[in-house]
Every structure is written in structure tokens, then in C-alpha cells.
mmCIF file as gemmi writes it, N, C-alpha and C atoms, coordinates in Angstrom:
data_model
loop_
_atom_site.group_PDB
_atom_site.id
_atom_site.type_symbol
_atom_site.label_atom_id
_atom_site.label_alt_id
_atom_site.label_comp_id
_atom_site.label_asym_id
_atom_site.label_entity_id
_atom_site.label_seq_id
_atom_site.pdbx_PDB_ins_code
_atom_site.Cartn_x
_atom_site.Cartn_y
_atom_site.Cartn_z
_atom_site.occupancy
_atom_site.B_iso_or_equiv
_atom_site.pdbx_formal_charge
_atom_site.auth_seq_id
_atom_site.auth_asym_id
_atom_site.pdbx_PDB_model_num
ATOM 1 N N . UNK Axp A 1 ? -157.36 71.668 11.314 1 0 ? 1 A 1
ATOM 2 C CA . UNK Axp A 1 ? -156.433 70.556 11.163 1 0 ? 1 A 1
ATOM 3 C C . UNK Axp A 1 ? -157.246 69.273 11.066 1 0 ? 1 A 1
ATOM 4 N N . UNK Axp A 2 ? -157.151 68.324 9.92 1 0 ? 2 A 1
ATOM 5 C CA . UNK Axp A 2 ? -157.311 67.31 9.973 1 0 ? 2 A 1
ATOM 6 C C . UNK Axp A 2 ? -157.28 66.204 11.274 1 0 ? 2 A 1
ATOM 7 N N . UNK Axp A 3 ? -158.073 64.814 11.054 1 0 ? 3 A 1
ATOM 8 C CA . UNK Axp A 3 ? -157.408 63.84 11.934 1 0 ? 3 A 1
ATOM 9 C C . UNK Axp A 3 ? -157.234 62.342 10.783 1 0 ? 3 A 1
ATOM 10 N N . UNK Axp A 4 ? -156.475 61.452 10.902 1 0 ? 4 A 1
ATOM 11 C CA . UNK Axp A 4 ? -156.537 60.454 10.163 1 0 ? 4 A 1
ATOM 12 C C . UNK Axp A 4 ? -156.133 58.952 11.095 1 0 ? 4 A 1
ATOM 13 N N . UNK Axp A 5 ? -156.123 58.079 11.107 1 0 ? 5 A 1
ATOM 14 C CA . UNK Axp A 5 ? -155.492 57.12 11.839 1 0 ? 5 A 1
ATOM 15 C C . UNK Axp A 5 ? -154.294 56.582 11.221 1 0 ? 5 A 1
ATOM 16 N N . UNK Axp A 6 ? -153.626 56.247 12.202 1 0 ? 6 A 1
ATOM 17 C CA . UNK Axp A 6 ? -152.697 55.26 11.414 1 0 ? 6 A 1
ATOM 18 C C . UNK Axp A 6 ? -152.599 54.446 10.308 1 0 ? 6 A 1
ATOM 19 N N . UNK Axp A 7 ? -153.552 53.888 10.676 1 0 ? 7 A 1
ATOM 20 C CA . UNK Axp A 7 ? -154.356 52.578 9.771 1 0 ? 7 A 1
ATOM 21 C C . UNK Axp A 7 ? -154.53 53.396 8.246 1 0 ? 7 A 1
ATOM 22 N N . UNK Axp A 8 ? -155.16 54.179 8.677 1 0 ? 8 A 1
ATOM 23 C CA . UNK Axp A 8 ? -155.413 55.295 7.125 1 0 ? 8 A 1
ATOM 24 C C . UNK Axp A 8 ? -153.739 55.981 6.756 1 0 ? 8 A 1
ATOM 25 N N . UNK Axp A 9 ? -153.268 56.042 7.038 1 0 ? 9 A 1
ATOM 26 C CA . UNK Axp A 9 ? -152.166 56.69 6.436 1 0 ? 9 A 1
ATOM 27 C C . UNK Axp A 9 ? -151.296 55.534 6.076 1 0 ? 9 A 1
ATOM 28 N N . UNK Axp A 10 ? -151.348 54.359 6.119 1 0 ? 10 A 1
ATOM 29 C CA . UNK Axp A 10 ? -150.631 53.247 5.79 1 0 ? 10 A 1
ATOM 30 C C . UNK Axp A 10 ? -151.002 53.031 3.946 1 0 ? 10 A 1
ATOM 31 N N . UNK Axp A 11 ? -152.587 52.673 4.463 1 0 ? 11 A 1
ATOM 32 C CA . UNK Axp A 11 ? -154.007 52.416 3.501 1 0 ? 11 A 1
ATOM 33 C C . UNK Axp A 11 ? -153.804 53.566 1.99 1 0 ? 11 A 1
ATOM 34 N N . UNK Axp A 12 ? -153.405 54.709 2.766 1 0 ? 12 A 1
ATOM 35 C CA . UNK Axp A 12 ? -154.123 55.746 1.619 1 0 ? 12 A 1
ATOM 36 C C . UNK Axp A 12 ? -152.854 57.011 1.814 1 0 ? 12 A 1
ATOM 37 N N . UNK Axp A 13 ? -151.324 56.32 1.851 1 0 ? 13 A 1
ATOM 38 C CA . UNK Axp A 13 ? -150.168 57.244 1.793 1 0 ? 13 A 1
ATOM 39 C C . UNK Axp A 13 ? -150.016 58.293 0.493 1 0 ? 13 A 1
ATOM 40 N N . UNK Axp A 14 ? -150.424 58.01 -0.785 1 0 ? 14 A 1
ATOM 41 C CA . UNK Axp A 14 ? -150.249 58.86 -1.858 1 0 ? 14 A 1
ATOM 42 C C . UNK Axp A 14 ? -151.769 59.846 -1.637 1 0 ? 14 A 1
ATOM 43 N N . UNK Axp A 15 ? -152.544 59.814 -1.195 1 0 ? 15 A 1
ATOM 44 C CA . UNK Axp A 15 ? -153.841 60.239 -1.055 1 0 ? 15 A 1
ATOM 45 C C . UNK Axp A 15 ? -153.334 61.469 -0.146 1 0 ? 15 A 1
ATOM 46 N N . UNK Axp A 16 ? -153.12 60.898 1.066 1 0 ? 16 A 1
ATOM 47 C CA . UNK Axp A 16 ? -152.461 62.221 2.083 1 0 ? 16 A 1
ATOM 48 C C . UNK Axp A 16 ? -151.305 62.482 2.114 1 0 ? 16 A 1
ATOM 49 N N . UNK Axp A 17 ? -150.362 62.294 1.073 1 0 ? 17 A 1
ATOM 50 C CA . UNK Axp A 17 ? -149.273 63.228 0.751 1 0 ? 17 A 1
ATOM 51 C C . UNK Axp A 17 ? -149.72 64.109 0.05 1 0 ? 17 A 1
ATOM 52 N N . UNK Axp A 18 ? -151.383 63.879 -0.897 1 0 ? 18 A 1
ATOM 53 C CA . UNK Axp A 18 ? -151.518 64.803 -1.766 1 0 ? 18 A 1
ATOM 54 C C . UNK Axp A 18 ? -152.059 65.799 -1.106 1 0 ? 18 A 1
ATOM 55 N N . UNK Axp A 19 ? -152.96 65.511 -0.069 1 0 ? 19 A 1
ATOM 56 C CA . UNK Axp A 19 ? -153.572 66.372 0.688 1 0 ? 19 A 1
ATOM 57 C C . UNK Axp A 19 ? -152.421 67.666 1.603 1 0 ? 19 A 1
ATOM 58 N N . UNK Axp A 20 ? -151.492 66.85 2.057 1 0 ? 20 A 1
ATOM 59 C CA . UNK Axp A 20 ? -150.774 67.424 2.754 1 0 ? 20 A 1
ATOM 60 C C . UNK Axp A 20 ? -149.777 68.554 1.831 1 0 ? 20 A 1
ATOM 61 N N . UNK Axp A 21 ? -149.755 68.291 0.418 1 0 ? 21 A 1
ATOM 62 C CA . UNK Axp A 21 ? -148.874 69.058 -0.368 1 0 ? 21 A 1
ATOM 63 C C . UNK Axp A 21 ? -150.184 70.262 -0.504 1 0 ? 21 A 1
ATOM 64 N N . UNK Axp A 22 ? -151.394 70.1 -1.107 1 0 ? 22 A 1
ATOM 65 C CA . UNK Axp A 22 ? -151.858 71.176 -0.958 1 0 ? 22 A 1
ATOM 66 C C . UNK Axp A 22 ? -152.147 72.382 0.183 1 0 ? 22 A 1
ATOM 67 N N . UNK Axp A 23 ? -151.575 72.19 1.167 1 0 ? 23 A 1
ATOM 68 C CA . UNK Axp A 23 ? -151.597 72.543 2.618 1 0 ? 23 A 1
ATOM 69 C C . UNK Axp A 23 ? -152.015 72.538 3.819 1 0 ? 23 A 1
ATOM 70 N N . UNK Axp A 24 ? -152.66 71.127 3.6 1 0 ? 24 A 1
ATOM 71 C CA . UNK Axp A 24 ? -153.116 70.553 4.683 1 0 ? 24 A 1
ATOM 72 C C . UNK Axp A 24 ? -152.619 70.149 5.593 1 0 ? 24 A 1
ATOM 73 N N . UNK Axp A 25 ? -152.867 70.129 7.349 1 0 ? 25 A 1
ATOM 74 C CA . UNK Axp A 25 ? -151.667 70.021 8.307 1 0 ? 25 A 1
ATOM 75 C C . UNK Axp A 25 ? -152.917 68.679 9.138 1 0 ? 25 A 1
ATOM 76 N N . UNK Axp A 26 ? -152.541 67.896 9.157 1 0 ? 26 A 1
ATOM 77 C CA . UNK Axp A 26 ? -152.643 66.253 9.432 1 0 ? 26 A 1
ATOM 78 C C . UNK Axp A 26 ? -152.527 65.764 10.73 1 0 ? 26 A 1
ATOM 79 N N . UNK Axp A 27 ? -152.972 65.686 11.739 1 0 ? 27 A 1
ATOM 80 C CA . UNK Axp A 27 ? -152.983 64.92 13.203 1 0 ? 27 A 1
ATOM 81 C C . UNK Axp A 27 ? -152.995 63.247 13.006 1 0 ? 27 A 1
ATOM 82 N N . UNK Axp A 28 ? -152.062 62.344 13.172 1 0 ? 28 A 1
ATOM 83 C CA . UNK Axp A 28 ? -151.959 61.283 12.865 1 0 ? 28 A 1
ATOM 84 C C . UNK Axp A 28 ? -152.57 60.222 14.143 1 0 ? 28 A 1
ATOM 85 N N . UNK Axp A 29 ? -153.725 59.582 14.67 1 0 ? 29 A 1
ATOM 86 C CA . UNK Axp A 29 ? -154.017 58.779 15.803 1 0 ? 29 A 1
ATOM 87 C C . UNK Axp A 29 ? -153.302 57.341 15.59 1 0 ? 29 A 1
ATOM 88 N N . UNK Axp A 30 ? -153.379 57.078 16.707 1 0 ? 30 A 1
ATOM 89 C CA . UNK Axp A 30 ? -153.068 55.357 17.253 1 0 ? 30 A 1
ATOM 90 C C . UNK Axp A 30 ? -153.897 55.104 18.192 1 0 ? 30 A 1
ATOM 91 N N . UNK Axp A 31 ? -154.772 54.354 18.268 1 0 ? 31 A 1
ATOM 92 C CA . UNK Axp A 31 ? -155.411 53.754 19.226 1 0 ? 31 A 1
ATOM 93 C C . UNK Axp A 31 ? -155.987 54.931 19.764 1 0 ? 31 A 1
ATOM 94 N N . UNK Axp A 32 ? -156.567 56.199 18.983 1 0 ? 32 A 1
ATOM 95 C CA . UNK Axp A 32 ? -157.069 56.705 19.757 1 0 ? 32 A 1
ATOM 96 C C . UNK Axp A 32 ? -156.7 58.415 20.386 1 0 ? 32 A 1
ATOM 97 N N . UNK Axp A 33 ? -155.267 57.99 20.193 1 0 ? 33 A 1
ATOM 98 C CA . UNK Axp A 33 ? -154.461 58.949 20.799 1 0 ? 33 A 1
ATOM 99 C C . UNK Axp A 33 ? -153.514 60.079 19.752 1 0 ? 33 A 1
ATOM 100 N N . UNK Axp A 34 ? -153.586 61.253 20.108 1 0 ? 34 A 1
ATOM 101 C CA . UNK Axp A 34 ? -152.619 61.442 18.99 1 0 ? 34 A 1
ATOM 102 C C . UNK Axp A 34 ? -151.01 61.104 18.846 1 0 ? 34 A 1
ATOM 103 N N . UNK Axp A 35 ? -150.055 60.853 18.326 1 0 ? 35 A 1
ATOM 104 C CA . UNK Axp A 35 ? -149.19 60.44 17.949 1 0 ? 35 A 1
ATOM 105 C C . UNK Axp A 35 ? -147.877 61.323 16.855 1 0 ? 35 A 1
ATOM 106 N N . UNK Axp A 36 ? -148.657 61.966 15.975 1 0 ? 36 A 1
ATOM 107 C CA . UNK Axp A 36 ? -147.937 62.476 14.976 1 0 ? 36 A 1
ATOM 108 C C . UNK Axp A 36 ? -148.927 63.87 14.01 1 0 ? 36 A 1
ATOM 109 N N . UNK Axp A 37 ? -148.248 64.678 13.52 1 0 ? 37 A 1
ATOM 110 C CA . UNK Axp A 37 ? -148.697 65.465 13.33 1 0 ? 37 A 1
ATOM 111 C C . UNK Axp A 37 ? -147.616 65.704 11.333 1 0 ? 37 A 1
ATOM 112 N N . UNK Axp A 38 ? -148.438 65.477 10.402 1 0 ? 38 A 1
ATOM 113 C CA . UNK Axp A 38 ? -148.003 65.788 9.434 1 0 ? 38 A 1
ATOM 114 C C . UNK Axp A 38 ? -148.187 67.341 8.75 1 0 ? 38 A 1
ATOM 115 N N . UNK Axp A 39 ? -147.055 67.927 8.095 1 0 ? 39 A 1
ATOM 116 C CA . UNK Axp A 39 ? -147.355 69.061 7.712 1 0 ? 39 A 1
ATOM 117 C C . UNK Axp A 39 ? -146.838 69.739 6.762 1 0 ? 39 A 1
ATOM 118 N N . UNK Axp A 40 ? -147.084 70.612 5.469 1 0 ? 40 A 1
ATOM 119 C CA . UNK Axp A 40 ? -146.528 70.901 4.816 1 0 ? 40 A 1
ATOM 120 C C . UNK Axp A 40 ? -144.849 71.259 4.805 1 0 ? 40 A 1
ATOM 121 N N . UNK Axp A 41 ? -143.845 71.214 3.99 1 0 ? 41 A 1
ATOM 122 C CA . UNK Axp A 41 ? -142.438 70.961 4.555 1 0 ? 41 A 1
ATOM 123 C C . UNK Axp A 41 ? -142.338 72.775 4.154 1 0 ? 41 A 1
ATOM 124 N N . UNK Axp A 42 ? -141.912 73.743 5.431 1 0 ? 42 A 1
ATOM 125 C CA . UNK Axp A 42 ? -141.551 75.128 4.768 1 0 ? 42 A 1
ATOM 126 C C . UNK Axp A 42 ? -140.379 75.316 3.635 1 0 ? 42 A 1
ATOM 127 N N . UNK Axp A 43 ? -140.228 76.681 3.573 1 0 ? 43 A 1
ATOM 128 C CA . UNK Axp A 43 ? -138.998 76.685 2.9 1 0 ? 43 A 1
ATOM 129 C C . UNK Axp A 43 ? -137.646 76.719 3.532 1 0 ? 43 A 1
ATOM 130 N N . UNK Axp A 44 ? -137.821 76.654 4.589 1 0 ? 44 A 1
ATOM 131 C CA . UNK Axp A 44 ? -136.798 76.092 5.5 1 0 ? 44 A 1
ATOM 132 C C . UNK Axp A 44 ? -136.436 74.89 5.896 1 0 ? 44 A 1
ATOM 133 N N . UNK Axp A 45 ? -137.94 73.869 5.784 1 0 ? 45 A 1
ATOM 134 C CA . UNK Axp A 45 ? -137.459 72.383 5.899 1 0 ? 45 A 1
ATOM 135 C C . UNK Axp A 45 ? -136.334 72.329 4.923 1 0 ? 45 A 1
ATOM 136 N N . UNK Axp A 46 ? -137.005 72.877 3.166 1 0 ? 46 A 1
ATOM 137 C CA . UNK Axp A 46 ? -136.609 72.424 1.999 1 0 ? 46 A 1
ATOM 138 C C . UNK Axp A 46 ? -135.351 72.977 1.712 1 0 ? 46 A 1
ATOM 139 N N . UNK Axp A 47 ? -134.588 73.785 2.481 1 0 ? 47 A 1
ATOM 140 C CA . UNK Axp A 47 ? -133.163 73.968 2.517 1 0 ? 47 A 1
ATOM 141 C C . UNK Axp A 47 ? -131.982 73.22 3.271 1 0 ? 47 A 1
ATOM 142 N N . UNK Axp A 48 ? -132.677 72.478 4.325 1 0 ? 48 A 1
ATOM 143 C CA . UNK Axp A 48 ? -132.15 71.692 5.187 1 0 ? 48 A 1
ATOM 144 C C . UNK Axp A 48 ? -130.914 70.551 4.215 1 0 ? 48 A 1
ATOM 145 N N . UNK Axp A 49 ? -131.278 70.023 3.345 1 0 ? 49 A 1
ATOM 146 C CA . UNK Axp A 49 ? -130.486 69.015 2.67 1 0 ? 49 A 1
ATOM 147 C C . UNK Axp A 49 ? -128.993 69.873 2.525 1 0 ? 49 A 1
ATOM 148 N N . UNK Axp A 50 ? -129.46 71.448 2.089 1 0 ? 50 A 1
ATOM 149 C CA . UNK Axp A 50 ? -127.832 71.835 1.626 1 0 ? 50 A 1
ATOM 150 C C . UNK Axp A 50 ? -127.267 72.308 2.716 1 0 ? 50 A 1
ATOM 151 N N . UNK Axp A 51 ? -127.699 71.766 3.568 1 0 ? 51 A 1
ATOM 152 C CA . UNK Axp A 51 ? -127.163 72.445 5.143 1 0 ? 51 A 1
ATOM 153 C C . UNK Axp A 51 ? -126.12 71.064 5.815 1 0 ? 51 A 1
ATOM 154 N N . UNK Axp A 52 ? -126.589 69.987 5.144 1 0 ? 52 A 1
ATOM 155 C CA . UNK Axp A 52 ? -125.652 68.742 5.27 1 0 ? 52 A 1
ATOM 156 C C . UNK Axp A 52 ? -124.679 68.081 4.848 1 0 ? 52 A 1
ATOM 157 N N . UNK Axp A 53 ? -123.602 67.901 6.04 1 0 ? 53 A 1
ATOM 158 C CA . UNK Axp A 53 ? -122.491 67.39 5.271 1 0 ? 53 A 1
ATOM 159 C C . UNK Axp A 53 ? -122.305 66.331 4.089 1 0 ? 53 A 1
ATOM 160 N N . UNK Axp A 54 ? -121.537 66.638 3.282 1 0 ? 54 A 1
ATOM 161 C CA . UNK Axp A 54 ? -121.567 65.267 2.113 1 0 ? 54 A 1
ATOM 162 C C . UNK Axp A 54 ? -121.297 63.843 3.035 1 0 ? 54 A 1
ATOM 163 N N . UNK Axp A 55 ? -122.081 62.762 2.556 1 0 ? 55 A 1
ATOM 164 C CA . UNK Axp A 55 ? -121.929 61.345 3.724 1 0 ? 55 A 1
ATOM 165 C C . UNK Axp A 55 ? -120.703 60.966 3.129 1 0 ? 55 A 1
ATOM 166 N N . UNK Axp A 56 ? -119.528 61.182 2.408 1 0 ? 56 A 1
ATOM 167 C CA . UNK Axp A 56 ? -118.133 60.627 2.625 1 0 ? 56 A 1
ATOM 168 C C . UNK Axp A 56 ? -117.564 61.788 3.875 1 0 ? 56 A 1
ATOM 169 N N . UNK Axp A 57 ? -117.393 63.089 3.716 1 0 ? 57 A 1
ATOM 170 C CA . UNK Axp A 57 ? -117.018 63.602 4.492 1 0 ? 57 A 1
ATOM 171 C C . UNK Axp A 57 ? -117.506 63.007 6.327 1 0 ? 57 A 1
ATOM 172 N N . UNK Axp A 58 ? -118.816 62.846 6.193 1 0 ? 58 A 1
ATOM 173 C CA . UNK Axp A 58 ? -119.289 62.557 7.787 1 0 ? 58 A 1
ATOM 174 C C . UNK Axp A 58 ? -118.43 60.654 7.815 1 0 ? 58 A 1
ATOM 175 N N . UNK Axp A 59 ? -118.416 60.163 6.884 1 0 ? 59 A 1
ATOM 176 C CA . UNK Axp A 59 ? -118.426 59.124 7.19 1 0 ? 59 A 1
ATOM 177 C C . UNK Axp A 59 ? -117.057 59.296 8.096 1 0 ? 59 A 1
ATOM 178 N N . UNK Axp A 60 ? -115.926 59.97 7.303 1 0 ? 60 A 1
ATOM 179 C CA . UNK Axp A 60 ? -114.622 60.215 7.904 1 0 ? 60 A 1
ATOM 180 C C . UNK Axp A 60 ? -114.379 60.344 9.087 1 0 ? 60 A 1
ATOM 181 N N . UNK Axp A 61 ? -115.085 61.354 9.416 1 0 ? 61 A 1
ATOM 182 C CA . UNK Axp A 61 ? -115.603 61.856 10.97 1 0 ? 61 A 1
ATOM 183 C C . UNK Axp A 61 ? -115.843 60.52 11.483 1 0 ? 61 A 1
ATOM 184 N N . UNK Axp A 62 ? -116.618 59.798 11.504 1 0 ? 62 A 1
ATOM 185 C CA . UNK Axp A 62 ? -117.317 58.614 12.362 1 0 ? 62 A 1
ATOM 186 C C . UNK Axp A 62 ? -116.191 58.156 12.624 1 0 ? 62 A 1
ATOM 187 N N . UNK Axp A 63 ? -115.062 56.911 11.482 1 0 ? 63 A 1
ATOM 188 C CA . UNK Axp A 63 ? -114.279 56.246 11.225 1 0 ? 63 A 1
ATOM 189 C C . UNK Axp A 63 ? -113.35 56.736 12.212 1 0 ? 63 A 1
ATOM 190 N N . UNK Axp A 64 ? -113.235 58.108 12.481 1 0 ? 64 A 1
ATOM 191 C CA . UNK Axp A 64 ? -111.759 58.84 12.744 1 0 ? 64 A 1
ATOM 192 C C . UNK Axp A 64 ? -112.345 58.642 14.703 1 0 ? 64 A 1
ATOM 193 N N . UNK Axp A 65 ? -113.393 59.114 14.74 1 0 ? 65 A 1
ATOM 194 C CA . UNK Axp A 65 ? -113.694 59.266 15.884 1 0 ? 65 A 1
ATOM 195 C C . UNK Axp A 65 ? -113.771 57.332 16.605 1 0 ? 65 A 1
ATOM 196 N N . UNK Axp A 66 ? -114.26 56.379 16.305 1 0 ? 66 A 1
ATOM 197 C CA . UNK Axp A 66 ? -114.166 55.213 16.537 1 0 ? 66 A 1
ATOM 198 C C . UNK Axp A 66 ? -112.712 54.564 16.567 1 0 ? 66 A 1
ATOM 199 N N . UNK Axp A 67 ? -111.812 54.603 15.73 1 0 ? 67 A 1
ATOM 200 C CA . UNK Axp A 67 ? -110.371 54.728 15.926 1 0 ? 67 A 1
ATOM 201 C C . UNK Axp A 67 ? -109.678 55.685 17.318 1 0 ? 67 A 1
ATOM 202 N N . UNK Axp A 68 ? -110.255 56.486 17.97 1 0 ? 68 A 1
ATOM 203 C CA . UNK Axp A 68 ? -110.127 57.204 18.824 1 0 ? 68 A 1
ATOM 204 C C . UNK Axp A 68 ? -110.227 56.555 20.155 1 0 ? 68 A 1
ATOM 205 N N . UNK Axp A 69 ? -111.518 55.871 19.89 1 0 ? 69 A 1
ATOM 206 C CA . UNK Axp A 69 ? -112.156 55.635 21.153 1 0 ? 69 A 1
ATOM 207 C C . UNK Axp A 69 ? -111.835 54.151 21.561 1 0 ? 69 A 1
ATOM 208 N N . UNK Axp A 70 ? -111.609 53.855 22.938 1 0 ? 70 A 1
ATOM 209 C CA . UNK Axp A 70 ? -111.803 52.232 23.354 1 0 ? 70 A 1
ATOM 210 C C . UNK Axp A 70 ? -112.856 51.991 23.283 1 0 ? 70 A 1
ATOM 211 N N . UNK Axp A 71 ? -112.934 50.624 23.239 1 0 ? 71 A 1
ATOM 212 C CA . UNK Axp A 71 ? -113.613 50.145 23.132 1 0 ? 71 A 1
ATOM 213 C C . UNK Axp A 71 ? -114.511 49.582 24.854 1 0 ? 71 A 1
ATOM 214 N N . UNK Axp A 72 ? -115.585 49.506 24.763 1 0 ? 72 A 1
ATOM 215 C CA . UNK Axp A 72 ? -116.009 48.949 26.212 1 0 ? 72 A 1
ATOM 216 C C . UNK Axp A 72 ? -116.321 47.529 26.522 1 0 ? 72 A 1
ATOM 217 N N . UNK Axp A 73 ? -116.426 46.592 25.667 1 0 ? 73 A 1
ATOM 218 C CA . UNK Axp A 73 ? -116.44 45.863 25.988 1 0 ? 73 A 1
ATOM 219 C C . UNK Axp A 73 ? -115.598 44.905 24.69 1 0 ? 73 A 1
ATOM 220 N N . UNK Axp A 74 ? -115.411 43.886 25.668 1 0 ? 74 A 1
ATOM 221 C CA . UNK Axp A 74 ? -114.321 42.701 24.304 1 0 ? 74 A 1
ATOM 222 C C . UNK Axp A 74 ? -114.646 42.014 23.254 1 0 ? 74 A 1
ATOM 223 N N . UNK Axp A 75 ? -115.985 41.812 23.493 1 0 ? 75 A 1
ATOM 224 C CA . UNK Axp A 75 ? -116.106 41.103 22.435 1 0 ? 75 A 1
ATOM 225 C C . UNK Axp A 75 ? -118.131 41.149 22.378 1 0 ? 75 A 1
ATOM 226 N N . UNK Axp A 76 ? -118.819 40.755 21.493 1 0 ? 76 A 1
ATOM 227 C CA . UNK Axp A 76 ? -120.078 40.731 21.063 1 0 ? 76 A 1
ATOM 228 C C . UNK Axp A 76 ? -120.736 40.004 22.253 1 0 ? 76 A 1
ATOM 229 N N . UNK Axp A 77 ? -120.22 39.257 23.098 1 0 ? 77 A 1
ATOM 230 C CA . UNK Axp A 77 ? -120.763 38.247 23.609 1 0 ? 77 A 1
ATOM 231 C C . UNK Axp A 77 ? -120.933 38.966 25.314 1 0 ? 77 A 1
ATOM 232 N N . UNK Axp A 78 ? -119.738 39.388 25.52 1 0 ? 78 A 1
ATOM 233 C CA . UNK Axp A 78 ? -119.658 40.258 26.684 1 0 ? 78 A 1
ATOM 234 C C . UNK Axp A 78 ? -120.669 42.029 26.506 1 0 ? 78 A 1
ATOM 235 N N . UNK Axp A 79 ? -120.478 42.144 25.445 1 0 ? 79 A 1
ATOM 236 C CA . UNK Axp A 79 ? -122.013 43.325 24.956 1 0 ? 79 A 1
ATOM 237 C C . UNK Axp A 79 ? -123.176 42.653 25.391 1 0 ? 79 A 1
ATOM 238 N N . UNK Axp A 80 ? -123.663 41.552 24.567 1 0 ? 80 A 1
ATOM 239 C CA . UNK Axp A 80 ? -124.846 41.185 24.903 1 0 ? 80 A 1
ATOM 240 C C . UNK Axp A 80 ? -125.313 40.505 26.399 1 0 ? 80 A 1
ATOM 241 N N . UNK Axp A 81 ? -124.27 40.07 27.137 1 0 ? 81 A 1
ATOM 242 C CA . UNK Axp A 81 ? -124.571 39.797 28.504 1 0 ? 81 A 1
ATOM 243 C C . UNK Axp A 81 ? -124.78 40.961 29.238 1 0 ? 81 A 1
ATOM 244 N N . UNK Axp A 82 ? -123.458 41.996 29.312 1 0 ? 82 A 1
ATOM 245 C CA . UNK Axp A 82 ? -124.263 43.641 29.781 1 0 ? 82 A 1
ATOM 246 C C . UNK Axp A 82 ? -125.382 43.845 29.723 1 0 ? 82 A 1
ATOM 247 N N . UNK Axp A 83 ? -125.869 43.657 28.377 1 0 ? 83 A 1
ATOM 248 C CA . UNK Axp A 83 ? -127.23 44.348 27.896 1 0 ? 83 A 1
ATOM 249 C C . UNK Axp A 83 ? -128.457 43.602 28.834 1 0 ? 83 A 1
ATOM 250 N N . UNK Axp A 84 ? -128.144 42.474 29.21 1 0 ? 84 A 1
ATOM 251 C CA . UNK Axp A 84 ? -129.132 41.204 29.576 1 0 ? 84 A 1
ATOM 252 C C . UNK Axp A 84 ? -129.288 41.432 31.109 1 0 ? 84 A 1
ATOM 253 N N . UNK Axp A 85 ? -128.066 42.519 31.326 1 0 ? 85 A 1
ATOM 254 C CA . UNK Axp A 85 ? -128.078 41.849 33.109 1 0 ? 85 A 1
ATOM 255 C C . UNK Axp A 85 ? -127.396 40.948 33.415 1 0 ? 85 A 1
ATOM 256 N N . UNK Axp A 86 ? -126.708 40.268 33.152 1 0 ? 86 A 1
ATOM 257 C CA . UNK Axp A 86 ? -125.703 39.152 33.08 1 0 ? 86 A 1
ATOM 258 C C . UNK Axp A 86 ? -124.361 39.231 33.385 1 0 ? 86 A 1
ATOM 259 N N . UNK Axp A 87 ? -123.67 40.667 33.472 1 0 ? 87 A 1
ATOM 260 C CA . UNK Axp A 87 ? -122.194 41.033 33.715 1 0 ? 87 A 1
ATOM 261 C C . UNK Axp A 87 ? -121.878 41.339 35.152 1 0 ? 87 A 1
């Protein structure tokens, strides 16, 4: 397995996609550390898309489910004080 840095995979993204399409499996560092691990997509990644709902259908779902639900707080202002520690 490879190693590359961050910095390099920013630098040189079409370079190690190419690498990675020929079957190369990629350890990605930050500072040192590892972080991420790139890797050829199986043929199971590459079925994943038809495994997903169409986004009008999900959107429905969302819409339907938010209409459902109360709401928790009143207004944007009372959200962001929660969030702050402030309520």
C-alpha cells in the first residue's frame, strides 16, 4: 500500500486517481498521521447508485416526515441561543 499526504493529493488529484484506477490502494497522511485510505471502487461499490432511491421520491419522504414533526424551537434566534448556551 502506498502513502501520500494530503498536501499531495490536493497537488496531484488526476495523478492518483490514475494510480488508484489501476489498483492501487492509497494511505492518505495529515500531519503525519494516517487519516484516509483510498481504494479501488469494487463491483459492489459500483452497484451502489442503483440501490438508491430516485431524489424526488426521497425528497417526498423528507417533506412528509418534517410536516409530521414539531418543531423544537420557535424561531432561528431561539435555535441559535440553545446552540450557544444561552437558553
Amino acid at each position: 500500500m502506498g502513502h501520500i499526504t494530503a498536501k499531495q493529493l490536493k497537488q496531484n488529484t488526476g495523478q492518483i486517481i490514475k494510480r488508484v484506477k489501476a489498483g492501487e490502494k492509497l494511505t492518505v497522511t495529515y500531519r503525519g498521521k494516517p487519516v484516509a485510505i483510498i481504494s479501488p471502487a469494487t463491483t459492489q461499490d459500483q452497484r451502489l447508485p442503483e440501490k438508491l432511491r430516485p431524489f424526488s421520491e426521497a425528497w417526498k419522504d423528507i417533506v412528509e416526515t418534517l410536516r409530521r414533526s414539531e418543531a423544537r424551537f420557535k424561531g432561528w434566534k431561539e435555535a441559535t441561543d440553545w446552540v450557544r448556551g444561552r437558553a
